[in-house]
Every structure is written in C-alpha cells, then in structure tokens.
C-alpha positions in Angstrom: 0.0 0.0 0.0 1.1 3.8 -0.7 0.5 6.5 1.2 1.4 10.2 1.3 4.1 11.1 2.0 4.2 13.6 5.5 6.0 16.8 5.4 8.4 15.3 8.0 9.7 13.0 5.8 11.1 15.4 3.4 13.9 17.0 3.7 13.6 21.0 4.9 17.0 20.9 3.1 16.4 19.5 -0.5 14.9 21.6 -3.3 11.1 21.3 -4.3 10.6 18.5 -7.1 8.4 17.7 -9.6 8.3 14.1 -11.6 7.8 14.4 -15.4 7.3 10.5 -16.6 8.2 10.4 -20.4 4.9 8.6 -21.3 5.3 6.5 -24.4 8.9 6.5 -25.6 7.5 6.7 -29.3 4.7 9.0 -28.8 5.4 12.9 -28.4 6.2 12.8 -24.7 10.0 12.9 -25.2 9.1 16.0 -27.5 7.0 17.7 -25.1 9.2 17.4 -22.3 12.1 18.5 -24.2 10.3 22.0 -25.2 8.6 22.6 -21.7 11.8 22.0 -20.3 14.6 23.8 -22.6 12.4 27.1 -22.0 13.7 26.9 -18.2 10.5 28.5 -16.9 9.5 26.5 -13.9 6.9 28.2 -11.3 9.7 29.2 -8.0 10.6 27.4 -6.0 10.2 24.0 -8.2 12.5 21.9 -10.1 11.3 19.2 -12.6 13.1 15.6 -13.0 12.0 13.1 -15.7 10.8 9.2 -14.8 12.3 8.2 -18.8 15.1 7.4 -20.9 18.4 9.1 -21.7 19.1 7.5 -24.6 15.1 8.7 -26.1 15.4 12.1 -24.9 19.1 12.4 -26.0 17.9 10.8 -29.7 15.2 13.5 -29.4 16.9 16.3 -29.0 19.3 15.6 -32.0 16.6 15.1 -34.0 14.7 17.8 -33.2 18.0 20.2 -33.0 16.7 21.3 -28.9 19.5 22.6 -27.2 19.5 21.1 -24.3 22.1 18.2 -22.1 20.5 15.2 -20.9 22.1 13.8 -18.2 21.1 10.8 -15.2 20.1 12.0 -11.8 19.0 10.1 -8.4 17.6 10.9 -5.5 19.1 13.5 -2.9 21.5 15.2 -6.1 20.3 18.7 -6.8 18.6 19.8 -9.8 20.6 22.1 -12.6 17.9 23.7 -14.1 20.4 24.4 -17.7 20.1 20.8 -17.8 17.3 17.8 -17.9 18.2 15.5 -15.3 16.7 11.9 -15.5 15.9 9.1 -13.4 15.6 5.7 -14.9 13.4 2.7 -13.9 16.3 0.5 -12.2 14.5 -3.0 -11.7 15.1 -6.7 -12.1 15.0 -7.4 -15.5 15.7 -3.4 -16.4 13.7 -1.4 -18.9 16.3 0.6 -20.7 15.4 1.0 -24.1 17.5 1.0 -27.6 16.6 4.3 -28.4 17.9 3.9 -32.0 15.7 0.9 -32.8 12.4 2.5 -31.5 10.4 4.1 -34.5 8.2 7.2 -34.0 4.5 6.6 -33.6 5.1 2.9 -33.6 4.4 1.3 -29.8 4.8 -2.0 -28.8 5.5 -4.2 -25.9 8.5 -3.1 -24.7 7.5 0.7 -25.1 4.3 -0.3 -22.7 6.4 -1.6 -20.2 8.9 1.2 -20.1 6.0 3.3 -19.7 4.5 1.4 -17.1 7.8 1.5 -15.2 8.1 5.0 -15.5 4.8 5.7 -13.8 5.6 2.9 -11.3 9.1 4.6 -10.3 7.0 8.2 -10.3 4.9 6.8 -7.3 7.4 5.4 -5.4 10.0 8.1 -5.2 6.8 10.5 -3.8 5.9 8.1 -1.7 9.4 7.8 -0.5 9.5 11.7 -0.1 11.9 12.5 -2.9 9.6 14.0 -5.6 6.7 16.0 -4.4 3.9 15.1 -7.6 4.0 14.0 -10.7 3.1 15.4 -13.9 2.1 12.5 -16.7 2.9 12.6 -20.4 0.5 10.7 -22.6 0.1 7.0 -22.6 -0.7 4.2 -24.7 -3.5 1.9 -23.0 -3.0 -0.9 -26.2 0.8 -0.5 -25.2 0.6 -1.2 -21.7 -2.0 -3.7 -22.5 0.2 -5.5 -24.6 3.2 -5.2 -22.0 0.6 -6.9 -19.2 -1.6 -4.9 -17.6 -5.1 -4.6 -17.1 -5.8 -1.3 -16.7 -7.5 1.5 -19.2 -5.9 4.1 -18.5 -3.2 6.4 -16.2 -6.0 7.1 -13.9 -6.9 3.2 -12.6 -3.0 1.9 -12.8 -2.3 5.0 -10.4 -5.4 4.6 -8.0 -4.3 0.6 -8.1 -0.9 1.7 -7.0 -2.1 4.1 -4.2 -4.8 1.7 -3.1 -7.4 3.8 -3.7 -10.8 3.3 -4.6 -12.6 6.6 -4.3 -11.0 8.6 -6.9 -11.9 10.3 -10.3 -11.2 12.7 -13.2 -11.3 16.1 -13.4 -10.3 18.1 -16.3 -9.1 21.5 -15.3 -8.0 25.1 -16.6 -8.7 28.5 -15.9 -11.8 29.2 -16.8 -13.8 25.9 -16.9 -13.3 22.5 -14.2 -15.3 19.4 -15.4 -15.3 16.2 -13.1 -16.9 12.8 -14.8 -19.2 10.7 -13.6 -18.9 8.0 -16.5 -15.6 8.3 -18.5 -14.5 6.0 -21.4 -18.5 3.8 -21.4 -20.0 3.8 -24.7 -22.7 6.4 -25.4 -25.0 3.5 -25.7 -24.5 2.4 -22.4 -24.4 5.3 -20.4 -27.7 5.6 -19.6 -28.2 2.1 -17.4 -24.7 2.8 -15.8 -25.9 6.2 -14.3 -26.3 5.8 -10.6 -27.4 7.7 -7.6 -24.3 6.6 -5.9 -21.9 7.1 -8.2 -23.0 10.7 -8.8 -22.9 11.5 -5.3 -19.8 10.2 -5.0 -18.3 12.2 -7.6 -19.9 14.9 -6.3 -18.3 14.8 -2.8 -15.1 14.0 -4.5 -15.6 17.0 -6.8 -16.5 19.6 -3.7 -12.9 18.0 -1.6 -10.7 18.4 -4.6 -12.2 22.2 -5.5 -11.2 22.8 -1.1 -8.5 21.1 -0.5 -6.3 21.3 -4.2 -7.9 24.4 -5.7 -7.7 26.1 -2.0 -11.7 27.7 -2.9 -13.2 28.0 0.6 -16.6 27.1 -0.3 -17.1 25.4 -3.8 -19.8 26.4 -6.3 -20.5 23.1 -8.2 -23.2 22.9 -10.9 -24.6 18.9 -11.7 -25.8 18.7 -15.4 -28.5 16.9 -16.5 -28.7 13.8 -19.0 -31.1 14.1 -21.5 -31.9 17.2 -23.7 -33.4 20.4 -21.7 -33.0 18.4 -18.5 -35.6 15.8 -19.3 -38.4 18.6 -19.9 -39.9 17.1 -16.7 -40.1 13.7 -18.1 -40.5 14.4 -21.8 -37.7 13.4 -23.1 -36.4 11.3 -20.2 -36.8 10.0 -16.5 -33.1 9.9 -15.5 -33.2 13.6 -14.3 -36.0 12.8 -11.7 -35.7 9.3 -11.3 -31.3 9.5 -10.7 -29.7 12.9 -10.9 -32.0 14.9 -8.7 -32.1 12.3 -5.4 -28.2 12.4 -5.8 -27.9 16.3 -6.0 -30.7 16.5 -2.8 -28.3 13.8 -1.1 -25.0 15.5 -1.3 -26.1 18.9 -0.1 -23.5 20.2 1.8 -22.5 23.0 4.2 -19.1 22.8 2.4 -20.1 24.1 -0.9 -23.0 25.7 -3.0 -24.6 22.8 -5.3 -27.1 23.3 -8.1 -29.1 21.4 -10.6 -29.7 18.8 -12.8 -29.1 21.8 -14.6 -29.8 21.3 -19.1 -26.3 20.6 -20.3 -26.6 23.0 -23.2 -26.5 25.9 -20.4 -24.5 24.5 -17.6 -21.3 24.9 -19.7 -21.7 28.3 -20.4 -23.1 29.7 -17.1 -19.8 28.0 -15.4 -17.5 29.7 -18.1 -19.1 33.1 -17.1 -17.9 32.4 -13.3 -21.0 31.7 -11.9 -19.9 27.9 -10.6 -16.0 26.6 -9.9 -16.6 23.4 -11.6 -19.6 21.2 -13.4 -20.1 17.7 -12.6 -20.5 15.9 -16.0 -22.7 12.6 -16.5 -20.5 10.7 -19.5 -17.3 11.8 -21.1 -18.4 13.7 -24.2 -20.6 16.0 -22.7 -18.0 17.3 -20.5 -15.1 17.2 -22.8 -16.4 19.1 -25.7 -17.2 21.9 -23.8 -13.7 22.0 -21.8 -11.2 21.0 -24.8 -13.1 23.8 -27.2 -12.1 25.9 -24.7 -8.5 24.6 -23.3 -7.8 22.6 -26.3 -3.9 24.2 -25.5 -3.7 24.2 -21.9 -6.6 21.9 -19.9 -5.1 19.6 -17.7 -6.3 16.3 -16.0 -6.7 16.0 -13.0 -6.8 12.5 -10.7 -9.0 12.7 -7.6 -8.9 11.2 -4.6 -5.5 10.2 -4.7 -2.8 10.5 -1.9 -0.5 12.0 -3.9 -0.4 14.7 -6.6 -1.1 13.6 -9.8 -1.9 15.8 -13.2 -1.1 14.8 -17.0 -2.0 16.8 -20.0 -4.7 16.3 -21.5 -4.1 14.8 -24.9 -2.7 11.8 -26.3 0.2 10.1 -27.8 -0.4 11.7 -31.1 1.7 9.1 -32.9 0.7 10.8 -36.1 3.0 14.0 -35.4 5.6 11.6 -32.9 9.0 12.9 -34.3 8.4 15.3 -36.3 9.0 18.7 -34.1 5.1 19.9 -34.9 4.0 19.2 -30.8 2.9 21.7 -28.7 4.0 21.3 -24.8 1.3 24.1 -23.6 -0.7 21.4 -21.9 2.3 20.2 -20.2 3.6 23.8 -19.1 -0.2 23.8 -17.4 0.2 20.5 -15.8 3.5 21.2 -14.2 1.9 24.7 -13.3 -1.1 23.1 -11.6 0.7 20.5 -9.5 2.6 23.2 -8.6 -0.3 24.8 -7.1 -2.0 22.1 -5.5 1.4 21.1 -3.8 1.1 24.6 -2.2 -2.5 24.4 -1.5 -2.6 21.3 0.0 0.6 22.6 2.4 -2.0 25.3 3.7 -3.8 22.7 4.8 
C-alpha cells in the first residue's frame, strides 16, 4: 500500500521537485518534455526531474535540434535547471530501451512496459518523499495492455498503485473544471450505468478536490442533467428525476453551494461566465467538448482522490505527429503549473 508522504519526511533541506514521466517512448512525450523543459520557466521554487530514458530524450533532442544536455540524476543530487536531469526505472530485468531501434509513432510491448515502469518509479519516489507530484505525459492503454496490464488508463493503474478506490477525473483550466461521472463507457450504455451513488460520489469527490487542491473555501458546483433540456420534466427522459436529482438533494453540503440537474446546453456556459467553480458531468463527451473547445492548449487532467499529486496533459500520444517537431507542450507547461499549485494548497492545509 502507498501513502502520502508527510512533510516530515522530506527533507527542509532539498529543493522542491516535480516528476515528469516520459509517457510513451514513441509517442510525443520525449518532445514535449524537451520544449517545456529547454524554455527553463518552472513556477519558483520548483524543479522538474523526468521518470524516462536518456538514450530517447538524447535521440530527441538531436533530431529535433533542442538545445538542451540530458544527463542521469538520483535521488538526494540537486537539480541544474540548464540541464534535464533523469531518473531511470532500475529493476530486475531493467527497462532501458535501444533508443535507435524505436520508430516514432510505432508502440509495442517493450515501449508499454517502459512506460509502465516510468509511472511505477514516479509513485514510489513520492511516496518515499523524494519528488513531491507527478506530472504525466500521454500514454498508450493498447501498449501497456500488450506489456501486461489490465488497466485502461493512467488514472486506474495509479489509483491501483495508491490503493485507492474513491477517486476520479477532473479536467481542469482557468476558466472551466469538469469532473466525470462515467468516462470511457460507450454512449449506448451510459444511460443504465448512471447511478445515484456514483453521482454523489463524484460529487463529494468534486466539492474536496475544489477545497482542499484548488484552495476555494466554499465550492460552487453545478450537476448537469442527462437528456436534452434536463428531461423537460419527463418528456424526453426519467433519469433527471428518477437519478440525478435524489443524488444532488443527497450531497447537499455545508461545504459548498450545489445546483441542478441543470440542461447541459447551459451549464457549460453559465460555469465559463464564473458563476460555478466546476460542473459535474454525467458521460465523457458532454464534459469534454465543452472543456477542450475551450482549453484545447492548456486543460489539464486531474486525478482525484489520490494521496498523492497527480496531473497529465490532457491529450494523447499523437503518434501521427511523434518525431516530427510539430507538438505543442502548452498542456504540459499547465500541468506542471497546476501540481505546482495544488502542492502549495494542500501545504496550507
């Protein structure tokens, strides 16, 4: 089992440290990490360390001509931030990579289980005290998958390796937060896996994630409906009065202001305007077309209900563009930026 670690177990001495794990090696992580990182333009007073691959990052930067020396760190050596220092998985059987074999945009098993390792190590060294969050670059779940594990995603491998069952997504920026109450079900199905339950739980999870890593004193949270107008009291669906509704009456609060089933063509725009800090979203679509037409450049995601700090950009692999010098690292920038914050927020606490 992990656990947080406790501000006694770090060091007052040792600087402030963020993990970046390189995500797939073939994907545009090593890209990414190299543009966010050769800027030099880290929020004071933290310093970022990759979970990756020398030899990836070193054949990156050649290829893409970044200016920038990749070089091995370990725990308890300071960070230089004119240079990317890197930590590599060190396990039985070892997971260093031949970096001039890979092929851009072309994953396999041995790329999943490098970037299964990376998050593995990323957990373990905060959990140890050494790094204070993580920051993920994109993964790929066929990848991993193919490398042997069972999980969809970043978000359930994490929560298995924190023992944690209560958690969720939240996709964050500054103008709109959107938490999910299904995420990767088929449209089809979403309607029978709609629960009272699950929606308050998401809901709670929503309100302590606004207090406790946003630092909002008392949380405005809109719920939005299902179906088209919010059901039109029945019209043109039951799940508003028969589902959403009970849940929202249920997980009234005196910790934050909750409204609705409110009609999801509204909800979005009333919580752009400022009138709610974040809008709890029944199925993954109708919360990330709103969000990513808004922070297509710099929305981050968010894992709640995790012991540690966890945010990853909010894109993919994009194997299409891997290698070719066309990716953008504003969603990783933001990332960084927002763990940065919640590591703050959370020592207010």
């Amino acid at each position: 089992m992990h656990s947080a670690p406790s501000k006694n177990n770090i060091s007052s001495s040792r600087q402030n440290l963020v993990g970046i794990t390189m995500g797939c090696p073939v994907g545009i992580g090593p890209e990414i990490i190299l543009r966010f990182l050769a800027k030099r333009k880290f929020p004071a007073p933290y310093f970022p360390v990759v979970i990756g691959d020398i030899g990836v990052l070193q054949r990156s930067a050649r290829e893409l001509q970044v200016n920038i020396e990749v070089i091995a760190w370990q725990p308890g050596q300071q960070v230089e931030v004119e240079k990317i220092q890197v930590i590599e998985p060190q396990r039985s059987g070892g997971y260093a990579l031949q970096s001039e074999s890979l092929h851009w945009g072309v994953p396999g098993r041995k790329t999943g289980r490098a970037a299964a390792a990376y998050i593995e190590d990323a957990v373990g060294l905060i959990t140890r005290g050494e790094l204070d969050a993580m920051v993920t670059c994109p993964i790929a779940k066929y990848a991993i998958q193919l490398a042997g594990y069972d999980f969809p995603g970043h978000t359930e491998m994490l929560a298995s390796l924190c023992d944690t069952q209560n958690y969720g997504m939240m996709m964050a920026a500054n103008r709109l937060r959107v938490s999910l109450v299904t995420i990767h079900t088929p449209l089809a199905k979403v309607a029978e896996q709609l629960d009272q339950e699950e929606i308050r739980r998401i809901i709670n999870l929503t309100g302590e994630t606004l207090i406790k890593d946003f630092g909002i004193a008392k949380p405005r949270i809109a719920v939005a409906g299902f179906n088209p107008h919010g059901g039109e009291s029945g019209l043109f669906g039951e799940e508003e009065r028969l589902i959403i509704e009970p849940a929202v009456a249920a997980s009234a609060s005196e910790e934050w202001e909750l409204t609705g089933p409110l009609p999801p063509d509204t909800v979005f725009k009333m919580a752009y305007d400022n009138r709610f800090d974040a809008v709890v979203a029944m199925y993954h679509d109708q919360g990330l077309i709103p969000f990513k037409l808004v922070h297509f450049a710099d929305g981050v995601n968010l894992t709640m209900g995790l012991p540690i700090i966890r945010t990853s950009v909010d894109h993919g692999t994009a194997y299409d563009i891997a290698g070719k010098g066309l990716a953008s690292d504003s969603s990783l920038e933001a990332a960084f930026a927002m763990a940065t914050k919640i590591i703050g927020n959370r020592e207010k606490r």
